[in-house]
C-alpha positions in Angstrom: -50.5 56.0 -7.4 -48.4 54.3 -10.4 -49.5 51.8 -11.8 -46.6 49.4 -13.9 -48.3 47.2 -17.1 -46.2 44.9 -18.4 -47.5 43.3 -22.0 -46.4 39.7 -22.5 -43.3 40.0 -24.1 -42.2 42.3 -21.0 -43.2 39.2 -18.5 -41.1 36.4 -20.6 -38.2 38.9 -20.9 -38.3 39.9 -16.7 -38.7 35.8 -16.3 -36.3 34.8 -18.6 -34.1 37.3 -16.6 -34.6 36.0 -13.5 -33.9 32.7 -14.8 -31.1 33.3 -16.3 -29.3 35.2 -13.4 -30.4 32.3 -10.7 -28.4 30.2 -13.2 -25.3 32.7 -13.4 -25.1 33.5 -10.0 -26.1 30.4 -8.0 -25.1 27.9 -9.7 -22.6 25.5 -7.5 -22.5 25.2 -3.5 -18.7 25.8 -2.9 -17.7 24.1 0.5 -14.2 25.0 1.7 -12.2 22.6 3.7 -9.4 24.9 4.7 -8.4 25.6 8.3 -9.8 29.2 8.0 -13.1 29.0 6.1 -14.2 25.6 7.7 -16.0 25.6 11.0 -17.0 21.7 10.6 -14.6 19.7 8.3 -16.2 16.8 9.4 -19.8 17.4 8.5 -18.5 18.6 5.4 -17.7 15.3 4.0 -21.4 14.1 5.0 -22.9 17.1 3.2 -20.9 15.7 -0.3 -22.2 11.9 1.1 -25.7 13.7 1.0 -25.5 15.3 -2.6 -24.1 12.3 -4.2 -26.6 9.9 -2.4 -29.3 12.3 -4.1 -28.2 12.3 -7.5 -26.5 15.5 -7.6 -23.2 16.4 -9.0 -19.8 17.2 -7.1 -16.3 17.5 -7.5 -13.2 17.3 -5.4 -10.6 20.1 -5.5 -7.3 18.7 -4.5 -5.2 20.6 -2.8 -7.5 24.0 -3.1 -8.3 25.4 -0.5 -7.7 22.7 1.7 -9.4 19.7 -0.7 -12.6 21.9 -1.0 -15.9 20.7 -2.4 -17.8 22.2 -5.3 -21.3 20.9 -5.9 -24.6 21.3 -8.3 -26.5 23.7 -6.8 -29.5 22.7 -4.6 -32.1 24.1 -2.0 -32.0 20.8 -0.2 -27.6 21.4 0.0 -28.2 24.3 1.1 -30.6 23.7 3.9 -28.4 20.8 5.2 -25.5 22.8 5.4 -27.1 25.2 7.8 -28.7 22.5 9.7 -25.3 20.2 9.6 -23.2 23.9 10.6 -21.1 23.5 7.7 -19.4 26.5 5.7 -20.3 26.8 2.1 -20.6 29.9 -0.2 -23.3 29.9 -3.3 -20.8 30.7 -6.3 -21.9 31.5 -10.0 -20.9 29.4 -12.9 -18.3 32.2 -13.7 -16.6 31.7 -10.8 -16.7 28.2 -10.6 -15.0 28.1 -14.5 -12.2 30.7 -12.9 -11.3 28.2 -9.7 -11.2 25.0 -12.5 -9.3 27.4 -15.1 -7.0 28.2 -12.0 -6.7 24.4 -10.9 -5.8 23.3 -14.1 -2.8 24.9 -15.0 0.0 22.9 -15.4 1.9 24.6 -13.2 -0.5 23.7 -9.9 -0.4 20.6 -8.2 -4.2 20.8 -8.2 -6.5 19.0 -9.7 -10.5 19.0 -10.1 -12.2 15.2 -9.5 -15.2 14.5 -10.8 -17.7 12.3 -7.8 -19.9 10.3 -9.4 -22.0 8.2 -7.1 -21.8 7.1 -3.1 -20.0 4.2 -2.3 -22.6 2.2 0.0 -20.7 1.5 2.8 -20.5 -1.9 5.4 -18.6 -1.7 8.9 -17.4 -5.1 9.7 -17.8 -5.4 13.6 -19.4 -7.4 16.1 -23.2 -6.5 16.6 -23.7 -5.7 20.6 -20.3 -3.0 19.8 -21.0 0.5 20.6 -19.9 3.2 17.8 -17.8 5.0 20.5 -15.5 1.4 20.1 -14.6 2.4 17.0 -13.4 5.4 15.7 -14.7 4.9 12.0 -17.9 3.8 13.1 -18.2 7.2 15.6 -17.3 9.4 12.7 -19.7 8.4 10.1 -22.4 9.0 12.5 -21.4 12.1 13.4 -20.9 13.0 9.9 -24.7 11.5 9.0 -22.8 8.9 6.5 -25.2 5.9 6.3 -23.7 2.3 6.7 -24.6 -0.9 7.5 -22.8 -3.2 10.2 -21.9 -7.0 9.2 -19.9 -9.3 10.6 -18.7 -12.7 10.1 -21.7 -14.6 9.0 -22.3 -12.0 6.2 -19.1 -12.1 5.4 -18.9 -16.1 4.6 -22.0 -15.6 3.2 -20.6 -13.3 0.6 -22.9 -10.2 1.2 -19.5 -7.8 0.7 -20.5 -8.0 -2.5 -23.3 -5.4 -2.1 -21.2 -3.0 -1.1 -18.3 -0.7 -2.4 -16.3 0.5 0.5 -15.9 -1.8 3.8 -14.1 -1.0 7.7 -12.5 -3.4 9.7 -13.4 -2.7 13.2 -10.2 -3.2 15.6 -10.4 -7.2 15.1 -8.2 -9.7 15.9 -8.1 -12.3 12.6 -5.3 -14.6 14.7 -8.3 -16.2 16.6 -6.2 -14.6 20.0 -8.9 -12.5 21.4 -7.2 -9.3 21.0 -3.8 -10.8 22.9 -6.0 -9.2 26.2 -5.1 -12.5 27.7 -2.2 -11.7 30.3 -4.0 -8.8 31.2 -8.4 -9.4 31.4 -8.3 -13.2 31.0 -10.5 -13.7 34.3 -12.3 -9.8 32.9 -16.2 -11.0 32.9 -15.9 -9.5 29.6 -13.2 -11.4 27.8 -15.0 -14.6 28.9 -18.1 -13.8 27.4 -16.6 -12.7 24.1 -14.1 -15.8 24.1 -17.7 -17.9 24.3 -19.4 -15.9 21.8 -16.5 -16.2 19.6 -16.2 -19.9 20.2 -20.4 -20.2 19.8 -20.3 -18.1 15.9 -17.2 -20.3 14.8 -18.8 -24.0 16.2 -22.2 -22.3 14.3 -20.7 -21.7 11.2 -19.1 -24.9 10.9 -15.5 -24.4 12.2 -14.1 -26.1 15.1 -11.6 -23.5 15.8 -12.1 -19.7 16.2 -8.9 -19.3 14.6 -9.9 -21.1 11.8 -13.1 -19.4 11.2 -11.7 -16.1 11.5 -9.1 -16.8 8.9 -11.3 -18.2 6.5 -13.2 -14.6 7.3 -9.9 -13.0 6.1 -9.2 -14.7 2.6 -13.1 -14.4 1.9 -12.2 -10.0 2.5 -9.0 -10.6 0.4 -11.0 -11.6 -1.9 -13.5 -8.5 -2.0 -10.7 -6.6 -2.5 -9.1 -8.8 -5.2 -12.4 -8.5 -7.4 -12.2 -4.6 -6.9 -13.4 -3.3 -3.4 -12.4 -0.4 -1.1 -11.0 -1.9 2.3 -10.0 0.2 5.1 -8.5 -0.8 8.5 -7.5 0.6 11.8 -5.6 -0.7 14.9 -5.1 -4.1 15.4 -7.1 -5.0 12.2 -4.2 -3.9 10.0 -1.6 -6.2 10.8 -3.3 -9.1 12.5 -5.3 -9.4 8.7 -2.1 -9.6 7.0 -1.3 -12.1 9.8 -3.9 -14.3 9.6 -3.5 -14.6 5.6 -0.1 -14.8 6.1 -0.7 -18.2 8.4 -2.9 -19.9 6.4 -3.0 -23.5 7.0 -0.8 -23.0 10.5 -1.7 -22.9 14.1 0.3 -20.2 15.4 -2.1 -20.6 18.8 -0.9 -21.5 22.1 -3.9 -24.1 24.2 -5.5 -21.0 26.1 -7.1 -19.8 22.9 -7.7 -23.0 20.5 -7.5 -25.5 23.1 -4.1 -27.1 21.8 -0.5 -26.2 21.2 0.3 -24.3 18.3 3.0 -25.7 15.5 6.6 -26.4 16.3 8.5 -23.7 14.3 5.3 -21.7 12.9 7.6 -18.8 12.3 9.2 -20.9 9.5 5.9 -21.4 8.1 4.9 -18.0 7.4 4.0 -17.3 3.9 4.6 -13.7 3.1 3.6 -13.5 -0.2 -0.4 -14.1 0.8 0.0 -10.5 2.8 -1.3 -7.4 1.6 0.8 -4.9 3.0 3.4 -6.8 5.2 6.8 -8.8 5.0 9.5 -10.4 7.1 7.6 -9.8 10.6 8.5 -12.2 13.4 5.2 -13.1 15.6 5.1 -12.7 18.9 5.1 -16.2 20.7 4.5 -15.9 24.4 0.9 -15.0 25.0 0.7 -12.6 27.6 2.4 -10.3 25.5 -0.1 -7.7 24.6 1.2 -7.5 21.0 1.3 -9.9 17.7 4.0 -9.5 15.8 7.2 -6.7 14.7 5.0 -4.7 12.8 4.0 -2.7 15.2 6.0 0.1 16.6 3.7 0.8 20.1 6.9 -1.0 22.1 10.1 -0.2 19.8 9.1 3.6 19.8 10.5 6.2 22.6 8.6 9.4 21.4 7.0 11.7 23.9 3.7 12.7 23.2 4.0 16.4 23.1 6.0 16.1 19.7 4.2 12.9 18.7 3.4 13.8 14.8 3.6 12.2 11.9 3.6 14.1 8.2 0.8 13.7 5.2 3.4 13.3 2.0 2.7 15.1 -0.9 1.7 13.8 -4.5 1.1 14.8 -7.9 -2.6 15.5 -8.1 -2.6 15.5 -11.7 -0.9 12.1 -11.8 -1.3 10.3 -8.6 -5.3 11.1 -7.8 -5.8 8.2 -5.3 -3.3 9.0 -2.8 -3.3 12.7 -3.4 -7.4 12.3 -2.2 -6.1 10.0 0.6 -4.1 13.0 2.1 -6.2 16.1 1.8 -6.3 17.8 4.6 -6.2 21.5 6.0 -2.7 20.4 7.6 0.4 18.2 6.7 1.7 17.8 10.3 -0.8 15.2 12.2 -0.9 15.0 15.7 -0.1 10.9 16.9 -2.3 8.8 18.9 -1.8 5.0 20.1 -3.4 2.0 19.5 -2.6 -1.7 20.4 -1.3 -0.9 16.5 0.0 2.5 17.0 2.1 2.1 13.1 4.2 0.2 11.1 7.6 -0.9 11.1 9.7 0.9 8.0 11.3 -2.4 7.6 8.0 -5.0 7.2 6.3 -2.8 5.1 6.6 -4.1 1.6 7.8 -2.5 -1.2 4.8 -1.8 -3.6 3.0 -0.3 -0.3 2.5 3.2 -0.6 3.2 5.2 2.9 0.9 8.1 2.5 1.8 9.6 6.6 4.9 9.2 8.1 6.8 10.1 11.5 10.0 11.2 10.5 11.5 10.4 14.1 12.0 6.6 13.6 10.7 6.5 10.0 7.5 4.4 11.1 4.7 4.0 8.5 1.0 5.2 9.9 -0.9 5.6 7.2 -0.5 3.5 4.3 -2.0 2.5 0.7 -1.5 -0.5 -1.4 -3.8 -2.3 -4.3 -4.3 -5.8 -4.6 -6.0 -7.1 -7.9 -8.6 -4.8 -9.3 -9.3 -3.1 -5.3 -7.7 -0.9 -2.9 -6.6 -0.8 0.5 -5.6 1.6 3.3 -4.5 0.7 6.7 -4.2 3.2 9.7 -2.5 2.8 12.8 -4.2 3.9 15.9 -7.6 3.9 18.1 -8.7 6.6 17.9 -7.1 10.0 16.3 -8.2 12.5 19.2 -7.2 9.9 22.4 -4.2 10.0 22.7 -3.8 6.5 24.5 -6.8 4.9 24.4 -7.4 2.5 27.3 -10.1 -0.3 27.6 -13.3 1.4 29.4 -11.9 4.9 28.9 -15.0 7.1 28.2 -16.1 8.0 24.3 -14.7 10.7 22.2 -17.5 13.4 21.9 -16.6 14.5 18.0 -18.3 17.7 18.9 -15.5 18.9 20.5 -13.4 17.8 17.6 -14.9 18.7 14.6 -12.0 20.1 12.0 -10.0 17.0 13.3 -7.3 16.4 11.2 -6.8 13.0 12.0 -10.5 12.2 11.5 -10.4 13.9 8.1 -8.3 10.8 6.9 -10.5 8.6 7.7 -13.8 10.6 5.7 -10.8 11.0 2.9 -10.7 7.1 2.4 -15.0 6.9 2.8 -15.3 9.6 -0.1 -12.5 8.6 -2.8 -14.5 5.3 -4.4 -16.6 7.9 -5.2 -14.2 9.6 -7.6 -14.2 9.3 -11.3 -10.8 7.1 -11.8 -8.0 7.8 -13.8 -4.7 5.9 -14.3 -2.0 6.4 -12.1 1.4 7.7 -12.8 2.9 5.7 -10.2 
């Protein structure tokens, strides 16, 4: 039998070693995010949530490898990314400099973003909602991103203000009721929420809904104004700008306020209090399921077997924010309706930046503007893997989606607050 004796100086040597090589060679958990080496692109973006949240470090490779994810190395990584079934690789510290040396050569539009700490996160929506009635809400769950869910009340009693990133959940700021009343006005449903409505607004001290709602509106104006992250989908993209936009006027007919609205409100309209939104008319009879010309759902005449719309490119060197916005392991994004399906070329203003775009009829459906020291993005559509969403049609099961594209956007816009910012070329 052979027996190996090691003095001391052998033992700090073979430790040091050891050391040393678990340094070298597992130093950062790489996750890919491109079509081919991601099984779960979804989870993926809650494993980064995860190392942030825990103090670790992380950074965001635009447009490598499909906006990949390298991040300090960590047992605790690792084990949730076998738990969570998402792709990642253990690289070294050599090969991590080699993908940043290859990333920041002037002549890739690539770029390496430091993360720096998790944006904590509110969902504004009403509290007896399930997730499955709202697509963000479903897909931070199933990507295990913590948030907390406020509504109205919170909102006027300025608790935005502990958080960094907020979603509007499909709301109607107009004080309509969704514009569900030609359709489900004598629904058991829309009568109950047209009391509770009524019931919050008389409790909070407003005797209109409409009111109360657009006093909701400016008070999220101004948490983006002071430097929050707002994101909206549906009908809570335009009926916001909407609702700011008609300050100070009744725009609503007796069935939902309980008197007539204002001779010639469309005169009144005061597009410079919008965010994203100009020269829309408003939509005056109220059995129309719609609120104004923003919205494309009933100008467009595209089939849905070639409904797409296209992720624009930017300079990630120069243009970091919308360049995060759009990473994705595809450009071309399948469509999907919504009572806001996407915006009208010709209301969208100027300094709004239209990050997806169908190139049929030019429509805007996923844009990015700032206002004051914050940001906001603005989504058309219900839900990115139902196609036409109906009222009581069963929930998405995200299992069966879990590299959806159209998802990804939505985990693009919960991640980038995160981001260590720098100025903007454009």
């Amino acid at each position: 039998m052979c027996i190996l004796v090691f003095d001391m100086k052998q033992i700090i040597y073979i430790l040091t070693f050891f050391l040393f090589s678990n340094t070298l060679w597992a130093s950062f958990v790489y996750v890919p995010m491109s079509n081919e080496n991601q099984k779960n692109h979804l989870k993926a973006y809650g494993i980064v949530y995860y190392a942030l949240q825990n103090g670790l470090k992380a950074k965001w490779l635009l447009n490598y490898d499909g906006g990949a994810f390298l991040i300090e190395n960590n047992q605790s990584v690792e084990k949730e990314c076998k738990i969570r079934g998402v792709s990642y690789q253990i690289i070294s510290d050599a090969k991590s400099a080699l993908i940043l040396e290859e990333i920041s050569s002037p002549s890739k539009n690539q770029e390496a973003v430091t993360l720096e700490k998790a944006p904590k996160i509110a969902v504004y929506s009403p509290k007896d909602k399930m997730p499955w009635d709202d697509a963000v809400t479903m897909v931070l769950t199933y990507a295990e991103i913590p948030f907390d869910v406020i509504y109205d009340e919170e909102v006027l009693n300025d608790k935005l203000l502990l958080y960094e990133w907020l979603h509007l959940h499909h709301e109607d700021f107009t004080g309509q009721y969704g514009r569900f009343y030609g359709a489900f006005r004598t629904a058991p449903w829309y009568i109950q929420q047209k009391k509770d409505a009524e019931a919050l607004a008389k409790k909070l001290g407003y005797s209109k809904v409409s009111e109360e709602k657009g006093a909701v509106a400016k008070k999220i104006r101004d948490y983006v104004v002071g430097g929050g992250f707002m994101f909206a989908m549906c009908s809570a993209t335009d009926s916001f700008d909407i609702a700011l936009a008609a300050d100070g006027v009744d725009i609503c007919e007796g069935m939902f306020d309980g008197d007539a609205s204002e001779p010639n409100y469309q005169s009144k309209i005061n597009f410079n209090k919008t965010l994203a939104f100009k020269n829309f008319e408003l939509i005056r009879n109220p059995t129309t399921y719609e609120f104004s010309s923003i919205d494309m759902t009933r100008k467009r005449r595209i089939k849905k077997e070639v409904d797409y719309f296209v992720l624009k490119e930017f300079s990630a060197k120069w243009d970091q924010v919308p360049t995060m916005l759009t990473q994705n392991h595809t450009m071309l994004v399948k469509g999907f309706m919504g009572q806001t399906t996407s915006f009208d070329p010709n209301t969208i203003k100027s300094t709004i930046i239209v990050l997806g775009e169908n190139k049929t009829n030019r429509e805007g459906r996923y844009i990015h503007g700032t206002k004051g020291k914050g940001m906001f993005t603005f989504y058309g559509g219900h839900d990115p893997e139902d196609y036409q969403h109906r009222v009581g049609d069963p929930k998405t099961e995200l299992d069966l989606h879990p590299t959806s594209p159209g998802y990804r956007l939505i985990l693009n816009n919960v991640l980038f607050p995160a981001a260590k910012k720098k100025k903007q070329k454009t």
